[in-house]
N, C-alpha and C positions, 0 to 999 in steps of 0.2 A: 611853159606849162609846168606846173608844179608835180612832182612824185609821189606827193605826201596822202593822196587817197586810191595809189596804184598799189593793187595787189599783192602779196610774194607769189609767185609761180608754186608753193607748195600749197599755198593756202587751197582749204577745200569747204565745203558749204560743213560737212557733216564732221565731226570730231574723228569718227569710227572710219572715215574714208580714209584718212591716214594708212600708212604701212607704217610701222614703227622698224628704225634701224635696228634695233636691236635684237636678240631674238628673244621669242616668247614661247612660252610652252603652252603643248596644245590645251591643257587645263585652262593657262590665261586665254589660251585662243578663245578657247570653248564661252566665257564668262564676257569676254567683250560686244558691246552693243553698237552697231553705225547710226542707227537711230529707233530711240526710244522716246513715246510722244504721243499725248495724246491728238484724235484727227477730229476732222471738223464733227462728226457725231459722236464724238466724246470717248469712243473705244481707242483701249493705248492699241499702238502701233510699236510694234518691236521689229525690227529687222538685223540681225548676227552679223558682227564684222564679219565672221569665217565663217565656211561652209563646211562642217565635214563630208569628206566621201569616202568610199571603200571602191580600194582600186580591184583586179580584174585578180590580181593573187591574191585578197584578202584584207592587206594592208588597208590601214586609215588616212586620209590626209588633209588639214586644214588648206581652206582656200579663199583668200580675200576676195569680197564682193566684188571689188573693184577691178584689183590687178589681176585675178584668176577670174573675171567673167565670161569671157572666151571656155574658157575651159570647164567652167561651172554649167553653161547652155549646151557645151558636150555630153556632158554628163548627164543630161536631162533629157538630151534629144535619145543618149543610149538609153536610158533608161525606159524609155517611152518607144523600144525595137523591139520584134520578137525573135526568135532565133531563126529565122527566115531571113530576116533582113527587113521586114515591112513593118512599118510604123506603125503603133497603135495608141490609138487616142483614148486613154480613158474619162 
């Protein structure tokens, strides 16, 4: 069986799903798009490599869709708590 239509293991559907080796600063974080497109009713659809977030001390921190999603559905699930501890659904 031939190789030649087998995958790379980095390979990914979306350009922006990549982590880049390199580092990048939150400005490029900030400007990078995982996909940018229009959908079948014709509205573009954007969705942000990185996520910012502001940590619990104030700090900012970019977070890839991908690799920080774990951590991004934290952020969301806190965010969506009151200071009780009980969930609220807006």
């Amino acid at each position: 069986m031939s190789n030649q239509n087998k995958p790379e293991p980095t390979d990914v559907l979306n350009p922006g799903d990549k982590v880049p080796n390199q580092g990048l600063t939150d400005e490029e974080k900030s400007e990078r798009m995982a996909v940018e497109q229009p959908d079948l009713t014709g509205d573009r659809i954007e969705v942000p490599t990185y996520f910012e977030v502001e940590e619990p001390n104030g700090e900012t921190k970019q977070l890839h869709h991908v690799r920080d999603a774990e951590e991004i559905s934290e952020t969301i699930r806190q965010a969506r708590t009151d200071e009780e501890g009980n969930r609220t659904w807006r």
